[in-house]
ZAVODREN-945908 format. One record per residue: residue in three letters; z, x, y of N, C-alpha, C, CB in turn. Coordinates in steps of 0.05 Angstrom, whole numbers, plus 5000, padded with zeros to 4 digits. Glycine has a CB too. Example, Ala and Ser with C-alpha at 12.3 -4.5 7.8 and 13.67 -1.06 7.14 Angstrom:
residues 2
ala515652644886515652464910515652644934518152264911;ser514252574955514352734979515752585001511452824988;
end
This chain:
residues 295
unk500050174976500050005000500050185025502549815000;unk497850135041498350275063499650245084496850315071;unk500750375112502550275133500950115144503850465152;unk498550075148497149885158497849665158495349885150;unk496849585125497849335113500049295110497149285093;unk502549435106505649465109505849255130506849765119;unk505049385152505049315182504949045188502749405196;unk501448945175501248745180502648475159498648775184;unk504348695135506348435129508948325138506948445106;unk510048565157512048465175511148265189512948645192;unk509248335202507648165220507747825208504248305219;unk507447795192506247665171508947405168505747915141;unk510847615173513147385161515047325192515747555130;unk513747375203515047435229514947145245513347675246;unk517246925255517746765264517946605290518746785256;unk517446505296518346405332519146155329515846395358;unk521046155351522946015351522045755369525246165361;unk523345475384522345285410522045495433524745015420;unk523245735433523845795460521545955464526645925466;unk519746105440518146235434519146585429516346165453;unk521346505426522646915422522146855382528447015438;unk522047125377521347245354523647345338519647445361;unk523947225307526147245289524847265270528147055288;unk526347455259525547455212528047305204525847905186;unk527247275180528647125158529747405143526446905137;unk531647385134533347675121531947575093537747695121;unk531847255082531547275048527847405045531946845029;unk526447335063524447445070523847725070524047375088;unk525147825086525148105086525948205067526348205103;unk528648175049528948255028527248265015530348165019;unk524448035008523148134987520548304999522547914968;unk520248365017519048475031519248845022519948345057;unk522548985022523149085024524649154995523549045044;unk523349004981523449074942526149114945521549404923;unk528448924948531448844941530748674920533348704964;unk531448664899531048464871533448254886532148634830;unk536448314885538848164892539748184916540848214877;unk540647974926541447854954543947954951541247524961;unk545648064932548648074942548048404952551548014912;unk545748624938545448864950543548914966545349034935;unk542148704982540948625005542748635024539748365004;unk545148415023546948315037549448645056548548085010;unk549148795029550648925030548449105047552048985005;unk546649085050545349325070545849155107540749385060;unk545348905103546248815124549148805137545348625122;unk550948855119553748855128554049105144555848835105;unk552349275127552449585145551249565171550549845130;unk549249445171548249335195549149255224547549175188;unk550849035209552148935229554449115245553148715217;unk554949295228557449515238556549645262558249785216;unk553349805250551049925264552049825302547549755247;unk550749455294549849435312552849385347547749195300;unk554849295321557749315332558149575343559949285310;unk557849815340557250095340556050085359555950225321;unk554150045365552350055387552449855413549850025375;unk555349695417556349525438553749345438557149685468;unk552349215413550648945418553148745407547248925398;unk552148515414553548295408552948225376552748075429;unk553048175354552648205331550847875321555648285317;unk553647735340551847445331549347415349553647155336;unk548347565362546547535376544147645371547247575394;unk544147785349542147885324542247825299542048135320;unk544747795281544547625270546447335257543747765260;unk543747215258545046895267544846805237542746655294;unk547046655225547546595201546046285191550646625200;unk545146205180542646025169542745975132539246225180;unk542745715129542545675108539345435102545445585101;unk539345455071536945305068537445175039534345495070;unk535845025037535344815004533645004987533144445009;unk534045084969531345164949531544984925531345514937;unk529944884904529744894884529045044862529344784886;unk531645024846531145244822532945154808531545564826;unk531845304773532645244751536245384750530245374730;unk537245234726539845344715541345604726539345374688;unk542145654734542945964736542946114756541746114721;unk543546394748543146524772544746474805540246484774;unk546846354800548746214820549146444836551546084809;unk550646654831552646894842549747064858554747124808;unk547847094840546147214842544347214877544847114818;unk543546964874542546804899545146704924540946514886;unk547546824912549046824941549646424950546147034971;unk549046274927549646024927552445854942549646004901;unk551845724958554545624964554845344969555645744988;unk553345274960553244824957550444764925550544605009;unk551544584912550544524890548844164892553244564868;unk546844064897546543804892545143764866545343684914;unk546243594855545543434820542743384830547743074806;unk540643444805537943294804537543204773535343504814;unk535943184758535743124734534343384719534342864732;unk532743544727531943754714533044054729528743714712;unk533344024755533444194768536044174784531344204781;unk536644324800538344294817537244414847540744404805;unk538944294863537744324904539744464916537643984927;unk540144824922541444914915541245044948541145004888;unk543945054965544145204995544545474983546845085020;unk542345615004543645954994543245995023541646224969;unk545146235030545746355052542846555068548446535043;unk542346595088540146625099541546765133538246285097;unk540146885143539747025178537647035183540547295187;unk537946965206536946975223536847265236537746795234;unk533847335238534347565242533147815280533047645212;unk533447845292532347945311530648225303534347965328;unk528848325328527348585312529648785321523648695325;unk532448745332533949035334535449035311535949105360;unk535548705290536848755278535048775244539048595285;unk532648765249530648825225531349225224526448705236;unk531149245252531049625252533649735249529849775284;unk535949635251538549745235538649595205541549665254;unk536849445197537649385171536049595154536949075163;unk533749665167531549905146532350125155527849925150;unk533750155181534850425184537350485158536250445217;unk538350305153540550305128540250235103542350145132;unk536350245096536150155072535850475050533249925073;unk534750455033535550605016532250845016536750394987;unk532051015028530351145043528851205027530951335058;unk529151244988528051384970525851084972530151504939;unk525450914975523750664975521150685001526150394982;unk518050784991516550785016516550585032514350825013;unk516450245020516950045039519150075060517449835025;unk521450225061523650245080522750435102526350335067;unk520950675088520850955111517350755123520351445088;unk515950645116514350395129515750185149513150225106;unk518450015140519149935151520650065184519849855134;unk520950295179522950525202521050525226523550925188;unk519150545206516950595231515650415246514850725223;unk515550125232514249915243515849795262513449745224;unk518649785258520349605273521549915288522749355253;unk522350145281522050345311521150325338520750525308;unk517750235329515050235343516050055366512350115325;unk515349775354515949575360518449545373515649455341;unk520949645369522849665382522949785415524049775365;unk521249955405521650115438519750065450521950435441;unk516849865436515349715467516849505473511949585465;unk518849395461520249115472521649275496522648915447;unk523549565488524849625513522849715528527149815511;unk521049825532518849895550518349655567516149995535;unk517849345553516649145568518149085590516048915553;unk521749145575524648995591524149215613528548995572;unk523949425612524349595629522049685651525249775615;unk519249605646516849505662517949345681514649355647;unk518949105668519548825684520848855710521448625668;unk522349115703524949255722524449445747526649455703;unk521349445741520249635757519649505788517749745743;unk520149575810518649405831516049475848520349365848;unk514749375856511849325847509649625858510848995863;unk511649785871510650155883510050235862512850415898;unk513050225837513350435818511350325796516550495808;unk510650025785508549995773505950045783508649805765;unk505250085800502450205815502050435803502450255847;unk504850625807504250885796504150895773505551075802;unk505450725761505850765734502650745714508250525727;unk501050585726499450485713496950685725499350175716;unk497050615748495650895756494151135740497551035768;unk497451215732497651485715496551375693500551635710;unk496951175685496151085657492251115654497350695654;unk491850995679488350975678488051285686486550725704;unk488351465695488051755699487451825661491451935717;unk489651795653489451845625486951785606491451705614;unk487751475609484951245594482251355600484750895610;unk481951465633478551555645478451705626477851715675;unk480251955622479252165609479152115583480452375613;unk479052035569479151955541475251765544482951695534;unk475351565565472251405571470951565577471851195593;unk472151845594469052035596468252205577468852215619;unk470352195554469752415529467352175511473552535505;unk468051975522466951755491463251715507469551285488;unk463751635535460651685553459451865546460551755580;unk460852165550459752465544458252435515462452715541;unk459152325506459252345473456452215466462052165457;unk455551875487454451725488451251845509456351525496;unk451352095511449552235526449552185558447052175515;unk451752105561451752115597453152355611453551845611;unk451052465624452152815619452752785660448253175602;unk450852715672451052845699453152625717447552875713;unk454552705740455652595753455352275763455352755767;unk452752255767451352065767451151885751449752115769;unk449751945724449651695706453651645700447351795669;unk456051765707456451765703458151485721456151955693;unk457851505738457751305765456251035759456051455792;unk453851085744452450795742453750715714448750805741;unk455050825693456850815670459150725675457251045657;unk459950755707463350615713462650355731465850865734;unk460250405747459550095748458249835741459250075760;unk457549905722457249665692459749505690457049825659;unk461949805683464349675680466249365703465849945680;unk465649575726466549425754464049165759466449685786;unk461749195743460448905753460948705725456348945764;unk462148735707462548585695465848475702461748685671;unk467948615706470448545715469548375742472348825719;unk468048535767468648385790465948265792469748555815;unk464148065774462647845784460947955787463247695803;unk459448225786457048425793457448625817454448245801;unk459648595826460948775843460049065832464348715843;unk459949245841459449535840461749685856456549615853;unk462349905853465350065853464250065891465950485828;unk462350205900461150185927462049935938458050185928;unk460649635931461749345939464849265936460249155921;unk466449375915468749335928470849605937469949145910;unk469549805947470249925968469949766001468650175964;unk468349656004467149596029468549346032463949596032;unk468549186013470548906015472748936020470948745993;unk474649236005477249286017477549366040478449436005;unk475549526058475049616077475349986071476849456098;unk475350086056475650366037472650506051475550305994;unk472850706057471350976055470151056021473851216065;unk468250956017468050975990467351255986466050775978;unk466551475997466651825997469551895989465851996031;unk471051816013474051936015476251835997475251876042;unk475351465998478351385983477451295958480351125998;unk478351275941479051165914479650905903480851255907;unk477850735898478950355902481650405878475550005886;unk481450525863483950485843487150585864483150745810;unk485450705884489050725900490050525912489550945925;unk487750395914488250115933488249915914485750045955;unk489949885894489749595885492349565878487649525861;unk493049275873495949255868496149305829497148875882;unk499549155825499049185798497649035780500849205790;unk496848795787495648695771492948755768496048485773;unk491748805793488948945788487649205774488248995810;unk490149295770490849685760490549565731495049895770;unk493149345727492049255702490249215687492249135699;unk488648985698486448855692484449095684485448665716;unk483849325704481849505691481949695685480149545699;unk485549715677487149945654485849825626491349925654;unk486449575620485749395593482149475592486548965599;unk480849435608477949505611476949745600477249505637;unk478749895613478650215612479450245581480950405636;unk480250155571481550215546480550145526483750145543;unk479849885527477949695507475649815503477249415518;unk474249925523471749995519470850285515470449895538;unk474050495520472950685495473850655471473350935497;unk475650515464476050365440473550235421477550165449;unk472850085434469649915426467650125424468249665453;unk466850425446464650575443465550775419463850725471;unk468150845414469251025390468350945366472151025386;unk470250675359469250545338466150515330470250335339;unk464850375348462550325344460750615348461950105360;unk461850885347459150925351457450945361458350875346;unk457950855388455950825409454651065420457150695431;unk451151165418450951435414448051415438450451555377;unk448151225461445651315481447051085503441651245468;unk445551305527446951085558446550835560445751155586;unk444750725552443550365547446150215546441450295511;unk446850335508448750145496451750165505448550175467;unk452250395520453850525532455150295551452650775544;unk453150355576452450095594453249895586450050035598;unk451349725573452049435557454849445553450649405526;unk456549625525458549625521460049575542458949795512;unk460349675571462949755597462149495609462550085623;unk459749375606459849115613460448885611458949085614;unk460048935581461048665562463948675564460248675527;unk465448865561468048865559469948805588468549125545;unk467648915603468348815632468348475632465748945656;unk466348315630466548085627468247925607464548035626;unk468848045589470647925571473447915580470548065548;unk474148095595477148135612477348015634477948405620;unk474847915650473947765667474747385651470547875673;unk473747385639474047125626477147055614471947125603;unk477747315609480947305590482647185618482647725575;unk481747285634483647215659483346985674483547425678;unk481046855678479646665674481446395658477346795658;unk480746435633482146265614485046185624482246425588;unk487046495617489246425633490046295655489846555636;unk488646345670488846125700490346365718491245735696;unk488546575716489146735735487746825760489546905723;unk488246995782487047055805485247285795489047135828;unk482947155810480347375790480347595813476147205783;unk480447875800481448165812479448235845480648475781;unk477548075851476148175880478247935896471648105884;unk479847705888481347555907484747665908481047225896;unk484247815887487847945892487748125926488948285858;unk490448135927491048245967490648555953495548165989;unk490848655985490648955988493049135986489549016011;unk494349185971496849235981497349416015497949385956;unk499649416015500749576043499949876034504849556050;unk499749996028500650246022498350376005503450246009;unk496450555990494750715976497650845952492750966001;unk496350875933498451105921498651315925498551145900;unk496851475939497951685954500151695971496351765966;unk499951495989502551466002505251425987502351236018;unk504851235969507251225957508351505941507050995937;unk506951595932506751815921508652085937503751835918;unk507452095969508552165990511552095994507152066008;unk512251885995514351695996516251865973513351335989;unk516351785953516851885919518152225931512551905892;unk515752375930516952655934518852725959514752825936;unk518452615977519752686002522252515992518052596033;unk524352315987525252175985526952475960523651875983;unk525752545937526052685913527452955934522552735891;unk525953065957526453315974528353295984524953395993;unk529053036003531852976015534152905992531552716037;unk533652815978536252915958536753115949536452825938;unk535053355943535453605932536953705954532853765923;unk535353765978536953896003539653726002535253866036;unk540653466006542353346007544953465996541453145999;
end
């Protein structure tokens, strides 16, 4: 079994609630995680819970205690952790104990499972992963709206270079094509807009300034996802001449155009200008960093 598919069986059993937040089932996971018996399942979760006591979380607030009906034959009482019996005629309707489970408390239960098992050192890693983009998202949220500019910023600095290895790759060698290769991209995101057209709409020096300094965060967004998707899409696919190249930064441009669209969002040439370029802020950032050092 690969981590792939590992992956996508967490995925798989993975729950939401009315409120729409995300819970496992522990009897689930158990078999997920090749425990034959719930009483030495149970016993990895008790450790768990110490874990998470340990770590000043609230315990019932990861895991939440839940029972259910199964039907099943004769037996096996102690086994299945049984604690209410109803009479049937062949069978019996039998409550067994069950949690509710959160993903901090899926990742202290495999952090405590029995490591010689590849499903557990799969599991470490899936709910690790996953663990620390949930704190990444909480801690995005936290950001106010300068420091996500930069943040993302830096992010598309990254992403370009990675789109101009996959272009390069795609035979777009000179400065130029490489300009008509980034505005495919920008006329499929902004409506046929060209990186030139919405320089001049912002009122930007399109020689001097940079439209990516001038945009807020959601716009940084919008063609961070762009930027990403579509060397994603030219990698995979293969994409090996400027044509399909093109096409590709376009299509994917319009597809993120529409995604936003759908949502019922502000399409990226009607978002504001912000106050400030990231250079400035940037300015701001270090000088601010200087007077505390001297300080």
């Amino acid at each position: 079994m690969t981590e792939s598919k590992e992956n996508q069986t967490f995925e798989q059993i993975k729950h939401l609630n009315e409120n729409g937040a995300e819970f496992w089932l522990a009897r689930e996971l158990q078999t997920i995680l090749q425990y034959k018996e719930w009483r030495n399942f149970e016993r990895i979760i008790s450790t768990a819970k110490i874990a998470c006591k340990i770590s000043r979380h609230e315990v019932a607030d990861h895991f939440v205690e839940t029972d259910k009906m199964v039907e099943m034959a004769l037996g096996g009482k102690a086994k299945l952790g049984i604690v209410e019996l109803n009479n049937s005629e062949s069978k019996k309707l039998r409550k067994i104990k069950d949690y509710k489970l959160t993903r901090y408390a899926c990742y202290l239960i495999v952090m405590n499972g029995d490591p010689r098992k590849e499903v557990i050192a799969l599991g470490q890693t899936y709910f690790a992963v996953k663990t620390r983009q949930q704190e990444f998202n909480e801690l995005y949220a936290q950001l106010t709206e300068d420091d996500k500019r930069l943040f993302l910023r830096g992010d598309i600095k990254q992403k370009n270079m990675l789109l101009a290895e996959a272009a390069q790759k795609a035979g777009i060698i000179t400065s130029q094509e490489y300009a008509v290769f980034q505005d495919y991209g920008y006329k499929g995101l902004y409506n046929g807009e060209t990186a030139f057209d919405i320089a001049q709409r912002k009122g930007l020096d399109y020689e001097k300034q940079s439209i990516l300094d001038y945009m807020g965060s959601l716009e940084l967004a919008a063609n961070l996802f762009r930027i990403a998707q579509t060397e994603d899409v030219m990698r995979k696919n293969g994409v090996e001449n400027p044509q399909e190249a093109n096409a590709t930064h376009y299509r994917i441009g319009k597809i993120v155009r529409g995604a936003i669209e759908q949502a019922g969002g502000t399409m990226p040439e009607n978002l504001p200008l912000p106050d400030k370029s990231i250079k400035e802020i940037e300015y701001e950032k270090k000088k601010l960093l200087t007077e505390k050092k001297d300080g």
